[in-house]
LUMTOR-763718 format. One line per 8 residues: number of its first residue (from 1); their letters; for each residue y, z, x of C-alpha. Coordinates in nm, 4 decimals. Last residue first. Example, Ala and Ser with C-alpha at 12.3 -4.5 7.8 and 13.67 -1.06 7.14 Angstrom:
2
2	sa	-0.1060,0.7140,1.3670 | -0.4500,0.7800,1.2300;
END
This chain:
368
368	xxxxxxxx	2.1584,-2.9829,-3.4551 | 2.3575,-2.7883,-3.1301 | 2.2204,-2.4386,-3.2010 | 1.8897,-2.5382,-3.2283 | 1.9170,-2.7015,-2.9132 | 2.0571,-2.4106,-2.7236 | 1.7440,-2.1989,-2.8780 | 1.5226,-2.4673,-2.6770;
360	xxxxxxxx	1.7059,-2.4494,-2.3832 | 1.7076,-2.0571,-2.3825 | 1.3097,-2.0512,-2.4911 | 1.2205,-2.2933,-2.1906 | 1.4363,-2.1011,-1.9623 | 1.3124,-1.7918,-1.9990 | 0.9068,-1.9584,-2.0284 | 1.0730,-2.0619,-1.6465;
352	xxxxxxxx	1.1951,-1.7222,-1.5673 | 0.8528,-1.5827,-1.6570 | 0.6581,-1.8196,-1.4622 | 0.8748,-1.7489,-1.1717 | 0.8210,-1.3558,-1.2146 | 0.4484,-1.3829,-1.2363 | 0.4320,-1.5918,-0.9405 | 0.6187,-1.3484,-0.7461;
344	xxxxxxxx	0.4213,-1.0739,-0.8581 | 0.0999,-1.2515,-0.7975 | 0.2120,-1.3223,-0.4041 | 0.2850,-0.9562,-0.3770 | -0.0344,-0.8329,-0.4408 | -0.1470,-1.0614,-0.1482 | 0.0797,-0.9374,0.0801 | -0.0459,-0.5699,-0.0372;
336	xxxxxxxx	-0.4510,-0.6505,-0.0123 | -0.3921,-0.7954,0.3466 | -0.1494,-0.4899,0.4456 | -0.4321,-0.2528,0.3147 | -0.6825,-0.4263,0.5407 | -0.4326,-0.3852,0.8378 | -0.3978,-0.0486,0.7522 | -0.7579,0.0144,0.7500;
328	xxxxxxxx	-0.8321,-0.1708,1.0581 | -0.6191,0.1061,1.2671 | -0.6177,-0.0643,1.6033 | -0.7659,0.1938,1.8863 | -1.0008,-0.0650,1.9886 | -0.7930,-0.3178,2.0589 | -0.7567,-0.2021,2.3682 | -1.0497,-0.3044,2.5142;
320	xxxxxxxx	-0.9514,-0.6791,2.4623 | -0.8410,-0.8376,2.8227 | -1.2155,-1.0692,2.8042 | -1.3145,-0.8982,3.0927 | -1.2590,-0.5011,2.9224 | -1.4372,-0.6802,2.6145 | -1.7318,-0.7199,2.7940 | -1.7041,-0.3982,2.9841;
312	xxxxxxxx	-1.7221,-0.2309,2.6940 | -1.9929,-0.4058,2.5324 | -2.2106,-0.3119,2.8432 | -2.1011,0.0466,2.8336 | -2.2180,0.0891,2.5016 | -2.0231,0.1056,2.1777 | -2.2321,-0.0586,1.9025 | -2.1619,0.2434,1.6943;
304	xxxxxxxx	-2.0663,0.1404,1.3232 | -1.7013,0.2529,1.4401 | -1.7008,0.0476,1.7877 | -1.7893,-0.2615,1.6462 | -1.5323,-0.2310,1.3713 | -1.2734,-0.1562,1.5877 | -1.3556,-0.4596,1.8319 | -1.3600,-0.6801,1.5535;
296	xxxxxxxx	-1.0048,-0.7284,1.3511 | -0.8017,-0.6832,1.6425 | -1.0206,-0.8541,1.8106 | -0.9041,-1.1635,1.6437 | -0.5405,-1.0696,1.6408 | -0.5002,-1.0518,2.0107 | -0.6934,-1.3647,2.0630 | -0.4882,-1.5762,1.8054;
288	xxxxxxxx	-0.1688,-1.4419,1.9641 | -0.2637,-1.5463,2.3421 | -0.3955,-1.8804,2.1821 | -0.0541,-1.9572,2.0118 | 0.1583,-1.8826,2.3031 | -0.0608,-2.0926,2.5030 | -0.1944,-2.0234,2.8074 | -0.5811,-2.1332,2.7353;
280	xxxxxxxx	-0.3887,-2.4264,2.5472 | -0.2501,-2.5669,2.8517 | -0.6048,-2.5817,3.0334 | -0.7765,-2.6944,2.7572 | -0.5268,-3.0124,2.7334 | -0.5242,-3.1421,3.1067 | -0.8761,-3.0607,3.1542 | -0.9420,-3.2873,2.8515;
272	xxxxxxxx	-0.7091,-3.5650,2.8968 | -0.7158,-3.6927,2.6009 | -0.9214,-3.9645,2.4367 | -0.7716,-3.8784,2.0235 | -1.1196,-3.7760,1.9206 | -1.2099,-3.5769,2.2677 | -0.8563,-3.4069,2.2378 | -0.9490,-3.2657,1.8816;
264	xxxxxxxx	-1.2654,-3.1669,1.9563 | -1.1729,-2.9450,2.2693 | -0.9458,-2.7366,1.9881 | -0.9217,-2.4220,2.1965 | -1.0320,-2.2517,1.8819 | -1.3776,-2.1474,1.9481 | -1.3932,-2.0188,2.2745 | -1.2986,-1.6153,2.2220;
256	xxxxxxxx	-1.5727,-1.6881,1.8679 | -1.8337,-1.7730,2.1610 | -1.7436,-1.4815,2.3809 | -1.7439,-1.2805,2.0959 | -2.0866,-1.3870,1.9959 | -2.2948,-1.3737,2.3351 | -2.1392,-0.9695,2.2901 | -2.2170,-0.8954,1.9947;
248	xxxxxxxx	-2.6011,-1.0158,2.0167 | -2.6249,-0.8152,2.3548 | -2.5394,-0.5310,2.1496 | -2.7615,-0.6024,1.8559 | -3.0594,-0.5765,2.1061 | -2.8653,-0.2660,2.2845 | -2.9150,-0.0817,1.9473 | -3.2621,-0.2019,1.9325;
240	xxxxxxxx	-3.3404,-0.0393,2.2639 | -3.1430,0.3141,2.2269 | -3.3827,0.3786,1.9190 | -3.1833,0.2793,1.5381 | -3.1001,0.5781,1.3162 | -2.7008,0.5572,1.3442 | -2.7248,0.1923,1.3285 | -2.7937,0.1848,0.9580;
232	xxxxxxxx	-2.5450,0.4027,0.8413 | -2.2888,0.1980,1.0353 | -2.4110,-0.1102,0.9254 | -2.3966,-0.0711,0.5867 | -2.0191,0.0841,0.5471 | -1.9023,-0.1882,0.8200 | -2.0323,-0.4735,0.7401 | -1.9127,-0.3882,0.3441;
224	xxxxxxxx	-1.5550,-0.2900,0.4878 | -1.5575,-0.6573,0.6233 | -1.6024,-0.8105,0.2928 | -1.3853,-0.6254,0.1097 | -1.1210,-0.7694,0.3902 | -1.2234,-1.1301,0.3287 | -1.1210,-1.1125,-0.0405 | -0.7488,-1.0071,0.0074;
216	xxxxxxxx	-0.8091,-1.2831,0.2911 | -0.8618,-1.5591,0.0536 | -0.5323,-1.4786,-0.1230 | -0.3005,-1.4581,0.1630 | -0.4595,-1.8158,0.3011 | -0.3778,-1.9636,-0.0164 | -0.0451,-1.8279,-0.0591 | 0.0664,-1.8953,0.3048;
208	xxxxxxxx	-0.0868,-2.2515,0.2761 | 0.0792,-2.3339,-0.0226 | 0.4162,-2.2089,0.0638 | 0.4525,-2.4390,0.3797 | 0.6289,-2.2421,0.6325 | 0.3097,-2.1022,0.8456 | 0.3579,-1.8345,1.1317 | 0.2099,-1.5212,0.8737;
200	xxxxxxxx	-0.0411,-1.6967,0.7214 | -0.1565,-1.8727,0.9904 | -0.2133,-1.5987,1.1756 | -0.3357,-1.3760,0.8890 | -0.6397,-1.6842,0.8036 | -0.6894,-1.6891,1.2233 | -0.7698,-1.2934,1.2157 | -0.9190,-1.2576,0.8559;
192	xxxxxxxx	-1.1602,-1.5399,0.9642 | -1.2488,-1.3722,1.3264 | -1.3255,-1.0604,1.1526 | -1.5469,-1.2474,0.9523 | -1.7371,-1.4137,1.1537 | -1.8101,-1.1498,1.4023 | -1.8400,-0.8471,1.1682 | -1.9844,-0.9382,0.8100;
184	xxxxxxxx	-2.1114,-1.2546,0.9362 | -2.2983,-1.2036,1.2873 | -2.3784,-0.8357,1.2378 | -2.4781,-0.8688,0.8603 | -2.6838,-1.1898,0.9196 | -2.8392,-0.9643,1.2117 | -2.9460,-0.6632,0.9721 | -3.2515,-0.7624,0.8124;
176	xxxxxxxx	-3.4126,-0.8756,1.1080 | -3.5945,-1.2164,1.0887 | -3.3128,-1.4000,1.2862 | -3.2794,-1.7493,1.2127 | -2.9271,-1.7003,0.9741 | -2.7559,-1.5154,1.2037 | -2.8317,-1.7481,1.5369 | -2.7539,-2.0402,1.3556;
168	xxxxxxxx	-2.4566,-1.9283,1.2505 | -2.2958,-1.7886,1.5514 | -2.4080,-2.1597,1.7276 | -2.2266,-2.3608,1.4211 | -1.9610,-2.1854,1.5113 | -1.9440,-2.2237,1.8839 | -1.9861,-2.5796,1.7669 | -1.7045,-2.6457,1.5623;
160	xxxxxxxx	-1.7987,-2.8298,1.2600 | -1.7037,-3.1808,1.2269 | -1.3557,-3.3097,1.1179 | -1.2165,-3.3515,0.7881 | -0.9484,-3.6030,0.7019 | -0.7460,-3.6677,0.4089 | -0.4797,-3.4076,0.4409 | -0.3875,-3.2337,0.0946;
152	xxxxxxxx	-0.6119,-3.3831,-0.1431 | -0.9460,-3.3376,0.0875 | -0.8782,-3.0570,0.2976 | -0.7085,-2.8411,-0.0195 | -0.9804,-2.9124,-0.2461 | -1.2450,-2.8276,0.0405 | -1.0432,-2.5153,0.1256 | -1.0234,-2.4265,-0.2714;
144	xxxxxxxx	-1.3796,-2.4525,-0.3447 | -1.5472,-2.3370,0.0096 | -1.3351,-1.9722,-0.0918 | -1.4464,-1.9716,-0.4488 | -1.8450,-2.0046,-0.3350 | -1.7187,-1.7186,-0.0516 | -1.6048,-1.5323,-0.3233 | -1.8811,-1.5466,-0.5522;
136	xxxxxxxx	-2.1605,-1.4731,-0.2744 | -1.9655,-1.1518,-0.2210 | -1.9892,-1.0905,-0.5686 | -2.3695,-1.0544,-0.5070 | -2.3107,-0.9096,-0.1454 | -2.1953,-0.5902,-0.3342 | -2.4618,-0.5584,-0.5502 | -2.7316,-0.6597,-0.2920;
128	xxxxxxxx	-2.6002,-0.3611,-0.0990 | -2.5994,-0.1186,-0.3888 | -2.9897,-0.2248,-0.4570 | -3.1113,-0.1676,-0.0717 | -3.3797,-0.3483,0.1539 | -3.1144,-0.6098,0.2183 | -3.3234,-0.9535,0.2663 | -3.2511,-1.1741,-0.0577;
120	xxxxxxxx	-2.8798,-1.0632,-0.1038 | -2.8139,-1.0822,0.2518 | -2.9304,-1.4002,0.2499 | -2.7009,-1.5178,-0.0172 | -2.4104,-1.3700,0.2038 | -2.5373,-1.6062,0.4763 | -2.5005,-1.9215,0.2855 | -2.1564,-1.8417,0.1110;
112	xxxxxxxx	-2.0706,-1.7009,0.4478 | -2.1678,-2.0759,0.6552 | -2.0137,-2.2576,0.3460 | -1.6773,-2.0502,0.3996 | -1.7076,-2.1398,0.8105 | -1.7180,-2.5143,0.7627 | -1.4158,-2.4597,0.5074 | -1.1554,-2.3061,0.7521;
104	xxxxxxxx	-1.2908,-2.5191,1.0432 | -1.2045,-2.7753,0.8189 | -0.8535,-2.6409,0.7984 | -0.8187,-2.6087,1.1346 | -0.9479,-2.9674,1.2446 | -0.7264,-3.1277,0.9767 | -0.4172,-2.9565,1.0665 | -0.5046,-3.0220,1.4273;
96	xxxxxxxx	-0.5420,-3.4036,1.3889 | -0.2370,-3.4413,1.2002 | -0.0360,-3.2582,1.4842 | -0.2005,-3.4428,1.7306 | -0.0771,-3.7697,1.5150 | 0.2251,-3.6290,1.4658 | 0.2911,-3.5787,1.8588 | 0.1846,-3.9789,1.9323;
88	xxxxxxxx	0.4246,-4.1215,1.6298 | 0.6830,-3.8706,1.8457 | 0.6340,-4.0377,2.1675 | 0.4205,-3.8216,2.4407 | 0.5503,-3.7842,2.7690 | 0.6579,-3.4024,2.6569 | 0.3557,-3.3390,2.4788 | 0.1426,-3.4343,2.7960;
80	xxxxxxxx	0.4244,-3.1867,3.0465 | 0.3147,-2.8989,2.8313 | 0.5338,-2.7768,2.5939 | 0.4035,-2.8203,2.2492 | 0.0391,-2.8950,2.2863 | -0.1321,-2.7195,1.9888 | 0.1531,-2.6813,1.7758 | 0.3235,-2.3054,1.7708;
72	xxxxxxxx	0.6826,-2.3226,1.9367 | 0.7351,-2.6153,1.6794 | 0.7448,-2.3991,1.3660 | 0.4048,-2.4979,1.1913 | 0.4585,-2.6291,0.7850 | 0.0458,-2.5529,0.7691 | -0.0449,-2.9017,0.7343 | 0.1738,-3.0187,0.9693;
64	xxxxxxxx	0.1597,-3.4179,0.9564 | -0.0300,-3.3967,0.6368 | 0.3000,-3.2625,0.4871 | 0.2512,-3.0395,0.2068 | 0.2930,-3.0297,-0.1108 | 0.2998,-2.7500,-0.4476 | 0.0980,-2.8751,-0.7446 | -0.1882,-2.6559,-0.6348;
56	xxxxxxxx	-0.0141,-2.3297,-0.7076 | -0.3243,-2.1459,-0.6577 | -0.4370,-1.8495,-0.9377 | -0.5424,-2.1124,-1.1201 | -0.8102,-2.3630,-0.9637 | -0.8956,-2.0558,-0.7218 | -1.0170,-1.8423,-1.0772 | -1.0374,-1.4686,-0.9681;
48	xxxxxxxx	-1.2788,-1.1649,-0.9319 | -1.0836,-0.8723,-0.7801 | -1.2617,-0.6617,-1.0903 | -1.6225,-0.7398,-0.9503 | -1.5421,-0.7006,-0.6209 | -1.3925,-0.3325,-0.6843 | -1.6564,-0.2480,-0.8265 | -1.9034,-0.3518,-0.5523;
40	xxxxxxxx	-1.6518,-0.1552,-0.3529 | -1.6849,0.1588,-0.5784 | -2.0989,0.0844,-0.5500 | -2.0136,0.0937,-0.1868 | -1.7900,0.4211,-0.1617 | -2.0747,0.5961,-0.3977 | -2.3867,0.5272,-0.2420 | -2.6767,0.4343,-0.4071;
32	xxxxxxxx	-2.8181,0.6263,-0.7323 | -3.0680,0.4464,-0.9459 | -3.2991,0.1395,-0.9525 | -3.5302,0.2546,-0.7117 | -3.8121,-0.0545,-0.7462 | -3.6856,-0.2382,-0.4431 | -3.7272,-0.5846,-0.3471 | -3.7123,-0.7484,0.0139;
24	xxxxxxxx	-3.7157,-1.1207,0.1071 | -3.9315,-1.0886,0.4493 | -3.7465,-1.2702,0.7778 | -3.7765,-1.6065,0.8879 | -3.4968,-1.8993,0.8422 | -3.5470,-2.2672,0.9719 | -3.1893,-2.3994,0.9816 | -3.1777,-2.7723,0.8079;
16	xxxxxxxx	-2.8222,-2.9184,0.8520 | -2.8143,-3.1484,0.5487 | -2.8374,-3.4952,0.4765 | -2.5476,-3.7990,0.6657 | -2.4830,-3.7303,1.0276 | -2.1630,-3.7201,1.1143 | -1.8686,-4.0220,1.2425 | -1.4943,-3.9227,1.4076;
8	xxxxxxxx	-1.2443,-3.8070,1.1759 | -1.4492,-3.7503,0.8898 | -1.3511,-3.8982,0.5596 | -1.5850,-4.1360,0.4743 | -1.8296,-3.8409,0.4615 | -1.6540,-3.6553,0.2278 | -1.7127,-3.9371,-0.0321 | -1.4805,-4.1314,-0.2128;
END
């Protein structure tokens, strides 16, 4: 069956065509680069891993929470809608959202899979294209498994978001080197590691929290690349292209603040929009998702130097300033640790099952 018979609401058929400008750029210097990115190219290479195996695929979930949600955390628990609503009417939100998310999930992978192969062609440097190369790997590995687990798991894909699709569009058109960096490696990014760790840490179903763990060991490689390139290459840009990029950071938080209100979801099922956006915008889930996403971005934009009044004051209106004092690094390390322990627990259940194999099998030797 094909994806498109799938969709929750009809799309158009082809591909999504975005002109691209921009030189592709090749170097003759074939030695040196610097040593804490060719360590992270290194470090991509031997984090390389198979998403058909390393996932416990056989594990289920319930289509009707896909991510095994505690009740405090579905889209329109509490409001005086979910309360008139009749349970068959509450599963099929929940269905909805579960299969809105997680397409969101993959929508965004192809969008980094595209994006880091740009990098590739238009980074003047070798140890850059290095890095993005496995880059490219992961995010290929990343649209893989979420497809997989949209398809198998739920059913139903839904359309991408449009505040996403805007990010995009605007990275991959721009004929500056340094924009698909700025709108992936940063924006995009960031906000992935921030919704993949919510749902990691709020979600019950096992499969989720080990898929989502996994993907974000990946994702946080990827943000220390943004930041290692572009805070070199920031520190020699004039006070007007600085404030270029700056304006560009600042259209795209607001649009990644916007993007998971979930408007799509009540326009499928005829809700009462106002109604909806209006409860979500309070939600405890929102006000979490918020706090984590800059979390993950205002440090970074702050550390490769896009720190200007006007970006300030941005992120003083959207309630977000603060964040920039959060220690990235630890969170990154937390990522690569929670993932870490995912493989050790795996390891130990397939040992304790080869255990049991042998002691069953010596048992019936012992019987004949």
């Amino acid at each position: 069956m094909s994806s498109y018979d799938l969709y929750s609401t009809p799309v158009a058929t082809g591909t999504w065509n975005v002109p691209m400008t921009g030189a592709a750029r090749l170097s003759w210097e074939y030695d040196g680069g610097r040593d804490r990115l060719l360590a992270l190219y290194q470090k991509g290479k031997d984090k390389q891993w198979d998403a058909g195996r390393r996932i416990d695929w056989d594990r289920q979930i319930d289509p009707l929470n896909a991510a095994g949600l505690p009740a405090q955390f579905k889209l329109l628990f509490g409001s005086d809608l979910w309360n008139r609503m009749s349970q068959r009417d509450r599963d099929e939100v929940d269905r909805h959202h579960g299969s809105w998310l997680f397409s969101q999930f993959l929508h965004g992978e192809q969008g980094a899979l595209t994006v880091a192969a740009r990098i590739v062609e238009s980074v003047p440097d070798q140890d850059s294209k290095f890095y993005a190369a496995t880059q490219v790997m992961d995010e290929a590995r990343h649209m893989e498994l979420f497809s997989r687990f949209v398809h198998d798991k739920i059913g139903m894909y839904y359309p991408v978001n449009q505040d996403l699709a805007a990010l995009l569009d605007q990275a991959l058109r721009d004929s500056r080197w340094d924009l698909p960096y700025l709108g992936m490696q940063v924006l995009i990014e960031g906000l992935a590691l921030a919704a993949f760790g919510l749902y990691r840490d709020m979600a019950t179903a096992p499969l989720v929290k080990q898929l989502l763990a996994f993907v974000m060991q990946d994702e946080a490689r990827h943000v220390a690349f943004g930041r290692l390139v572009l805070k070199d290459y920031y520190a020699q840009l004039t006070s007007k292209e600085r404030a270029e990029r700056e304006e560009f950071v600042i259209e795209g938080s607001y649009l990644m603040r916007d993007r998971f209100t979930g408007r799509e979801i009540f326009e499928t099922l005829d809700l009462p929009l106002e109604e909806c956006i209006r409860h979500v915008e309070n939600s405890e889930l929102i006000t979490l998702y918020r706090s984590l996403l800059f979390g993950r971005i205002v440090p970074v934009i702050r550390d490769i130097g896009l720190w200007s009044d006007q970006v300030r004051s941005a992120y003083a209106d959207m309630g977000v300033l603060d964040h920039a004092k959060a220690d990235l690094v630890s969170l990154m390390r937390q990522d690569e640790d929670i993932a870490d322990r995912y493989d050790a627990q795996r390891a130990d259940a397939e040992l304790r099952l080869r255990k049991a194999e042998v002691d069953e099998a010596v048992e019936l030797g012992a019987q004949s």
